[in-house]
C-alpha positions in Angstrom: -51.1 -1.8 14.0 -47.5 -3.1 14.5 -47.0 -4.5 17.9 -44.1 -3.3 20.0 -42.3 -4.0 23.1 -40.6 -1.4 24.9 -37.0 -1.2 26.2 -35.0 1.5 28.5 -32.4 3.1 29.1 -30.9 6.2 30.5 -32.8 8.4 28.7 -36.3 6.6 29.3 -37.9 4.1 27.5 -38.5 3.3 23.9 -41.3 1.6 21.9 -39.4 -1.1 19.8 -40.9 -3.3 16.8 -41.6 -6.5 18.1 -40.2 -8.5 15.3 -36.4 -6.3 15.4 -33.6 -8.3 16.9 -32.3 -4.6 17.4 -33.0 -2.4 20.5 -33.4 0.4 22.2 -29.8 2.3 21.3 -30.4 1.5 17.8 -33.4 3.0 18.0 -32.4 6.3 19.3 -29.7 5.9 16.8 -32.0 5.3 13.8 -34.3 8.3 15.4 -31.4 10.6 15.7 -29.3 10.3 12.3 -31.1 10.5 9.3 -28.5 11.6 7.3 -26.4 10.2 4.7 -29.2 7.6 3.8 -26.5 4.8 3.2 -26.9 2.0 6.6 -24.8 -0.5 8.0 -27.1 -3.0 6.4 -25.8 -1.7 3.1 -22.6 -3.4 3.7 -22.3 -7.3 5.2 -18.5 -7.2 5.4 -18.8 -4.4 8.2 -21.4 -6.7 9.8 -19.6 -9.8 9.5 -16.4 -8.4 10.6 -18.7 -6.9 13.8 -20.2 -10.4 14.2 -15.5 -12.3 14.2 -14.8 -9.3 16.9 -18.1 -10.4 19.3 -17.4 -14.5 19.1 -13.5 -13.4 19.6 -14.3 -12.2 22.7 -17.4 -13.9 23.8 -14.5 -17.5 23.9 -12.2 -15.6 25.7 -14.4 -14.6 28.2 -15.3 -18.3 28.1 -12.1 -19.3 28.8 -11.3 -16.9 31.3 -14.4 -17.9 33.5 -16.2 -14.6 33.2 -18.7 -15.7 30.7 -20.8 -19.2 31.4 -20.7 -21.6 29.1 -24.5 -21.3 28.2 -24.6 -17.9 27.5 -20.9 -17.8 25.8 -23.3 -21.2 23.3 -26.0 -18.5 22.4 -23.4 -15.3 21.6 -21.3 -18.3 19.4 -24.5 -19.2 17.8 -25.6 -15.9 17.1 -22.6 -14.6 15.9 -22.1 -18.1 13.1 -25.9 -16.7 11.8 -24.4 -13.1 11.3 -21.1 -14.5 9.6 -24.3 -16.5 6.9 -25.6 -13.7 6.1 -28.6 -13.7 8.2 -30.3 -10.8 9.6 -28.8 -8.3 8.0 -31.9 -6.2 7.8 -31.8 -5.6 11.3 -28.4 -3.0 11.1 -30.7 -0.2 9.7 -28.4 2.5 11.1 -27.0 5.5 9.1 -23.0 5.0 8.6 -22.9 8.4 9.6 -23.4 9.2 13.3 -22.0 10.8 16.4 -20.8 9.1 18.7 -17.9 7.6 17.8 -19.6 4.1 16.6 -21.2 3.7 19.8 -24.5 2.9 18.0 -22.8 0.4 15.3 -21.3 -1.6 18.6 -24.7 -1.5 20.4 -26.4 -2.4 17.0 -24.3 -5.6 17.2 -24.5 -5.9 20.7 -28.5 -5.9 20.7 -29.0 -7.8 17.5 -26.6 -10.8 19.0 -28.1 -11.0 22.3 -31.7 -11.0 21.0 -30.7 -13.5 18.7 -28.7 -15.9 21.6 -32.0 -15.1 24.0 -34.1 -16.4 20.9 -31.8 -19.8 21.0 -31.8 -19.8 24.9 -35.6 -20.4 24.8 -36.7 -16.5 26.1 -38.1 -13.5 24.4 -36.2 -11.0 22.7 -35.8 -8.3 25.2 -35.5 -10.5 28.7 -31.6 -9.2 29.2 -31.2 -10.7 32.7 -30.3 -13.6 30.7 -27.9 -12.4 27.7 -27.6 -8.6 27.9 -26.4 -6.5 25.0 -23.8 -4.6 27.4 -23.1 -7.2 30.4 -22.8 -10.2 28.3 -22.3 -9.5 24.9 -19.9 -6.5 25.1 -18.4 -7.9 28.1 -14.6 -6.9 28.6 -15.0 -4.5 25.8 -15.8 -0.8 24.6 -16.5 0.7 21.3 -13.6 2.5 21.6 -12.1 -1.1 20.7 -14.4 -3.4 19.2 -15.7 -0.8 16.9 -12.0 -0.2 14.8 -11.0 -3.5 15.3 -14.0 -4.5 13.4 -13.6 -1.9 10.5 -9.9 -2.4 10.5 -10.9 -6.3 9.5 -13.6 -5.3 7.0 -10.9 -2.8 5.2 -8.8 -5.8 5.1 -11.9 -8.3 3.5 -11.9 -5.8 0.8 -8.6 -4.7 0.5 -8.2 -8.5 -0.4 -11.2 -8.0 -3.1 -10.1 -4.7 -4.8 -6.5 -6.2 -5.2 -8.6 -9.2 -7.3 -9.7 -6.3 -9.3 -6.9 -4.1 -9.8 -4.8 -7.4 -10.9 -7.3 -8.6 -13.1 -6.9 -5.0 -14.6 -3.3 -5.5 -15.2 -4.2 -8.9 -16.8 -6.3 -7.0 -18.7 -3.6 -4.1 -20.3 -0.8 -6.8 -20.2 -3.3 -8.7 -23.1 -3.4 -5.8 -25.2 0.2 -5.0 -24.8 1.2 -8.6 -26.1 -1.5 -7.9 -29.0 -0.8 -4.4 -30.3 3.3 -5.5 -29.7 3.8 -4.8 -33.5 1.6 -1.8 -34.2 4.6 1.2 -33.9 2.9 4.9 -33.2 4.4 7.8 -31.7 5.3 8.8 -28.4 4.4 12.0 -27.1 5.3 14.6 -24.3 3.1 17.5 -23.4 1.0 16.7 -26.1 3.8 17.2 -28.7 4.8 14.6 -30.7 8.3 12.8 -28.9 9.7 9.7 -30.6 8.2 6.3 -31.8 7.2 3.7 -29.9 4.4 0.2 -30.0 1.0 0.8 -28.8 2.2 -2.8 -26.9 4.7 -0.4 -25.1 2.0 1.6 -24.2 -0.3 -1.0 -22.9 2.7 -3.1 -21.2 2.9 0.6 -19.3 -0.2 0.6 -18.2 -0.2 -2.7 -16.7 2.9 -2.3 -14.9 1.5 1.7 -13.8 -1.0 -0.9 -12.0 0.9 -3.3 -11.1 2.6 -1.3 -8.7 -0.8 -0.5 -6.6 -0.8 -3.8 -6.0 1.9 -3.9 -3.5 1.4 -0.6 -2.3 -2.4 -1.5 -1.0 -1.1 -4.7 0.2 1.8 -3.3 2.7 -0.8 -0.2 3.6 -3.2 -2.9 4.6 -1.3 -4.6 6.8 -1.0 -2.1 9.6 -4.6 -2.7 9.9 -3.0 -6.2 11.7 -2.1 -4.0 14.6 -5.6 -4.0 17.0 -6.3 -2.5 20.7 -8.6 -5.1 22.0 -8.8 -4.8 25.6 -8.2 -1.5 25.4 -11.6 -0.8 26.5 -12.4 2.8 27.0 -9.3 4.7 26.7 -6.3 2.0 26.6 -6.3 1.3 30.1 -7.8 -1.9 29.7 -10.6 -1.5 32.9 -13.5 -3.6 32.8 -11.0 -6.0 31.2 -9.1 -9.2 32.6 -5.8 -10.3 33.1 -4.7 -12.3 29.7 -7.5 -10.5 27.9 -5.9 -8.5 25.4 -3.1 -11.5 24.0 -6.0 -13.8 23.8 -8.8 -12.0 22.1 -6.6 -11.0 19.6 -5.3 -14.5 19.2 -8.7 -15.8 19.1 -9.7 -13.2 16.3 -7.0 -13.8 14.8 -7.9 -17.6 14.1 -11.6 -17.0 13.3 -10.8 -14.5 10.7 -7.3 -16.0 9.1 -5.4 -12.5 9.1 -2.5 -12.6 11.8 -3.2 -9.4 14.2 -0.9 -8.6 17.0 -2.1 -6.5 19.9 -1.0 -3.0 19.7 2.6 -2.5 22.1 0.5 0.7 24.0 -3.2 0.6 24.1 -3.5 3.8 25.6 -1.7 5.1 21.8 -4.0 2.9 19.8 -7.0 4.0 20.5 -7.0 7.4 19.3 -4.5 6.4 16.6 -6.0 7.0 12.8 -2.4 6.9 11.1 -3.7 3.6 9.7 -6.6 4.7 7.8 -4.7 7.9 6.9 -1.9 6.1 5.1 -4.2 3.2 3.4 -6.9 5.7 2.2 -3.5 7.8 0.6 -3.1 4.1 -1.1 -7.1 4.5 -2.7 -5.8 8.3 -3.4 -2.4 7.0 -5.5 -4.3 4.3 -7.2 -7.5 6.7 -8.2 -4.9 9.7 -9.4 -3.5 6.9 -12.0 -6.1 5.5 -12.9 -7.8 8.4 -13.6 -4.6 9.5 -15.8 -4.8 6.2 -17.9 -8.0 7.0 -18.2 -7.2 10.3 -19.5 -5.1 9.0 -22.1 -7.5 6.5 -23.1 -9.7 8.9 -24.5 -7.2 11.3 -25.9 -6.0 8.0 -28.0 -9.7 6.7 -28.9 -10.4 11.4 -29.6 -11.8 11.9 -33.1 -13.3 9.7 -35.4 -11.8 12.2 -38.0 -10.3 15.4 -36.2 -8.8 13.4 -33.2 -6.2 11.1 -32.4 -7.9 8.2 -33.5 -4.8 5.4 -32.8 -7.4 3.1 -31.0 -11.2 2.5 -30.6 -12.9 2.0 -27.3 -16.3 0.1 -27.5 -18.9 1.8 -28.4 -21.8 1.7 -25.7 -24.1 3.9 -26.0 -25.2 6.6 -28.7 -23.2 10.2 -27.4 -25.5 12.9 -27.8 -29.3 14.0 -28.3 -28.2 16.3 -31.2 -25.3 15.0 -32.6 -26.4 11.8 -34.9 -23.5 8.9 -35.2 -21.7 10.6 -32.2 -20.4 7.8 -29.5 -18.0 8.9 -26.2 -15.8 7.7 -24.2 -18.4 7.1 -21.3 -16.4 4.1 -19.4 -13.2 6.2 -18.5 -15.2 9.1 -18.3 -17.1 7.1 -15.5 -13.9 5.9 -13.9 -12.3 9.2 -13.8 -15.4 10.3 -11.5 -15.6 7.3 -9.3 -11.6 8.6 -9.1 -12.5 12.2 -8.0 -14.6 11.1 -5.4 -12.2 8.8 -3.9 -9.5 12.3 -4.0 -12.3 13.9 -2.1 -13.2 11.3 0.4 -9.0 10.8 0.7 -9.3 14.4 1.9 -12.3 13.6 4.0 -10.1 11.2 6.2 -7.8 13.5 6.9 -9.6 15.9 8.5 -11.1 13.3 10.2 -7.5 11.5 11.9 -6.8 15.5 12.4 -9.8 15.8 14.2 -9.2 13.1 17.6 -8.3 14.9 20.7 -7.3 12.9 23.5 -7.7 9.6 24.4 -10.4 8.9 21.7 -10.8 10.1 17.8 -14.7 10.4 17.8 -14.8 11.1 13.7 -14.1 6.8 12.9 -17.8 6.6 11.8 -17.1 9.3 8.5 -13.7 7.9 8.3 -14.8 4.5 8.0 -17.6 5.2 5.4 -14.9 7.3 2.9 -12.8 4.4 3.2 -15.4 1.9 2.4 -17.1 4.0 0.0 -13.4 4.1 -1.8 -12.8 0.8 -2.0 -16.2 -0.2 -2.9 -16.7 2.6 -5.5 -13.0 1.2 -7.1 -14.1 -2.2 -7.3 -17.1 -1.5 -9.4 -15.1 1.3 -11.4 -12.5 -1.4 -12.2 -14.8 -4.5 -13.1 -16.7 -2.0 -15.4 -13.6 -0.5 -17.0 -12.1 -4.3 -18.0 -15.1 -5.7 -19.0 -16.5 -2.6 -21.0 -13.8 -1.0 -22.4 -10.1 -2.5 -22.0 -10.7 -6.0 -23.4 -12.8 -4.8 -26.8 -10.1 -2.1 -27.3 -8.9 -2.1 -31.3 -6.2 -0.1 -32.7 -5.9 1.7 -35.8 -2.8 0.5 -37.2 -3.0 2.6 -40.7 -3.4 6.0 -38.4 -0.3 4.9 -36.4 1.8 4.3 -39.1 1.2 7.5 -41.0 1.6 9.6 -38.0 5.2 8.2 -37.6 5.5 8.4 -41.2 4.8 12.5 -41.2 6.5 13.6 -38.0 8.7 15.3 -36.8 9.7 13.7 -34.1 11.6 11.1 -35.9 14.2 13.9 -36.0 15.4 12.6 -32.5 17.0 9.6 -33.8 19.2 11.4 -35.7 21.4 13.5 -32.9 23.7 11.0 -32.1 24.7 11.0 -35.8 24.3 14.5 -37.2 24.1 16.6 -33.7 21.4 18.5 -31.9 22.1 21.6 -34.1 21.7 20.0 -37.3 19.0 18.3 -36.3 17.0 21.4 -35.3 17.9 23.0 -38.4 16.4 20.3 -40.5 13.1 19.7 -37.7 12.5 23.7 -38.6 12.8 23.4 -42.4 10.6 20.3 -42.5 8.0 22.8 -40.6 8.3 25.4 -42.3 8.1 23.4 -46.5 6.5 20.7 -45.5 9.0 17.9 -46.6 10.0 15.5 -45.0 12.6 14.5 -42.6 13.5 11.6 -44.2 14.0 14.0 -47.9 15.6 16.8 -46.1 18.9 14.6 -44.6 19.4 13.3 -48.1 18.5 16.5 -50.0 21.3 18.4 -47.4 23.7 14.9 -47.4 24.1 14.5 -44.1 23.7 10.8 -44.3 24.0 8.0 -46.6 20.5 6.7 -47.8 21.6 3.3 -46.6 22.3 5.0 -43.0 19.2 7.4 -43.2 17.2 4.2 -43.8 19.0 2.2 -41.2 18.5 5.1 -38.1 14.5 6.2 -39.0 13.8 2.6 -39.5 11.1 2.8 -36.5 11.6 -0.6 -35.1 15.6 0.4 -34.3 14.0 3.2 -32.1 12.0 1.4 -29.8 15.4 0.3 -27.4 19.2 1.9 -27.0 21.0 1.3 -29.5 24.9 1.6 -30.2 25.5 4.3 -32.2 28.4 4.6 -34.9 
């Protein structure tokens, strides 16, 4: 038999595990919402960002001489152990709830004040000496400790997936510098266009990334803007004088990101346009990532009846029927883990569309699509690099001869024999099969010493003055 103690509030009392730093909300919380299965124990950075937002107010309530000085000790100490690590088994609440993160606040709320009680010399439960509400949450509300503390998680690992997506450019910038000699051919809407390096392609690629870079970094940063002292609706009551400039101050020098209080509290609370505008930041770098992706596999199609310009590593065998077959199972892995970011992008804004008044209730599903996003990136990213983008080959031979016996090539020659002639001889090559290079001289449009000079591929991978 476990042993419990038991633990009230408005709605009676509650048997709680003896050993859970945890309490009677969480409880009700963890009895309530069984539903998504994933917990806030399933992700430290929420914890730890809970744990900056509780010691950020428990010294300014020191300092403004609502808080004593032993019990403002015990919330610091307990809030140190959360930012090590410890006790994260006791946040077993679903990241999906109702109540607008009431039960992620209280979850905090209990498991710091059992904890300070514990250092204090008393038994977890005795609140007339640190309470979870009176003490721990004093001068606060979820309605402002809650998205402050997700708004500095998304920012922790904003800071990680950039790691990722740069070391992803790193990653295509390599391959461009080593495939800067192999010349293929370009195409447009599957058609073939007009030459260009399979560097060119890669140095694309890299700078296609390279641009998400900045984007998630300037998103990010309107998470800087925070509505602590807010408390339940922006009004600030329950809150002191000097609260609000000095909690966000002292945050901001726990954490090392520089927020500023929000100019109307009342406007912040409710406010979503920051997660709306970041997650469309996951949503732009999942759509081209998912695209490169795309192209990956239609360059690496075949061995024999496909593209076959480059070779992703093999990594597993491709089919329970088909012997020798191998697939493209790394992008074809990203490009999910880039649908569901679409789909949770979508989830978010119904969610910022859903606050009415003075308080947007849906932050607990918006919070978990965003996380979930970032988290699900990371992973797709690491995996992509280090499975597939740095043992990437290219067939050079297949490039050659598909520059050798296109069409395409034709393009070079408008500004030297005009878009009419050069349709003419682009449908006769078609049509016989020779060449483009035969046709010009067989017709004597050009010189053979021109001919060779304009369809020399190399010419055609910058302008070039024409004569």
């Amino acid at each position: 038999m476990k042993n419990y103690r038991l633990e009230s509030d408005l709605l009676g009392e509650l048997q709680i595990p003896e050993q859970a730093y945890y309490g009677v909300q969480t409880q009700r919380a963890i009895d309530n919402f069984k539903i998504s299965k994933t917990k806030l124990s399933d992700y430290p950075v929420f914890i730890k960002a809970l744990a900056y937002v509780k010691l950020a107010a428990a010294r300014t309530n020191y300092e403004l001489g609502v808080l004593e000085e032993n019990i403002f000790k015990a919330i610091q100490f307990a809030c140190h152990e959360l930012l090590e690590g410890k006790y994260r088994d006791q946040f077993p609440i679903d990241m999906i709830q109702g109540g607008a993160g009431t039960s992620v606040n209280m979850n905090a709320n209990e498991v710091i004040a059992n904890i300070a009680l514990e250092y204090m010399g008393y038994q977890k439960g005795d609140y007339q000496y640190c309470s979870p509400n009176d003490h721990v949450n004093l001068s606060q509300s979820t309605n402002d400790a809650y998205p402050t503390a997700i708004k500095l998680a998304f920012l922790k690992m904003n800071q990680e997936l950039v790691k990722r997506v740069e070391r992803l450019v790193t990653a295509f910038r390599t391959k461009g510098d080593e495939f800067s000699g192999i010349l293929k051919m370009g195409r447009t809407q599957l058609q073939d266009a007009v030459p260009m390096s399979l560097g060119q392609e890669f140095e694309a690629f890299a700078v296609n990334m390279q641009e998400e870079v900045t984007r998630l970094n300037s998103n990010a940063d309107l998470f800087l803007e925070i509505n602590m002292g807010a408390t339940a609706i922006g009004t600030g009551l329950n809150s002191i004088p000097g609260y609000t400039p000095l909690c966000t101050q002292h945050l901001a020098d726990v954490s090392g990101y520089p927020f500023t209080p929000a100019p109307n509290l009342i406007e912040a609370t409710p406010d979503t346009g920051s997660y709306v505008i970041y997650s469309s930041s996951l949503k732009r770098l999942a759509v081209k990532l998912s695209k490169i992706c795309n192209d990956l596999r239609l360059l690496s199609s075949g061995p024999r009846a496909g593209f076959n310009e480059i070779n992703l590593p093999a990594m597993q065998p491709g089919s329970s029927i088909m012997p020798g077959k191998v697939n493209p199972v790394i992008p074809e892995v990203v490009n999910q883990v880039c649908f569901k970011v679409i789909g949770n992008d979508l989830t978010v804004t119904f969610a910022a569309e859903a606050g009415q008044l003075q308080l947007n209730v849906m932050e607990p599903v918006l919070g978990l699509s965003i996380i979930e996003s970032i988290t699900f990136l990371q992973n797709a990213i690491d995996t992509l690099v280090e499975k597939c983008i740095q043992g990437i080959t290219a067939n050079e031979d297949v490039c050659k001869n598909m520059i050798m016996n296109s069409i395409g090539i034709v393009t070079a020659l408008n500004p030297y024999i005009g878009y009419k002639k050069s349709t003419k001889i682009a449908k006769e090559a078609l049509e016989t099969g020779k060449g483009i290079y035969q046709l010009v001289l067989e017709h004597q449009l050009l010189s053979q010493e021109k001919l060779d000079e304009i369809l020399n591929p190399e010419n055609m991978l910058n302008p070039t003055i024409h004569h």
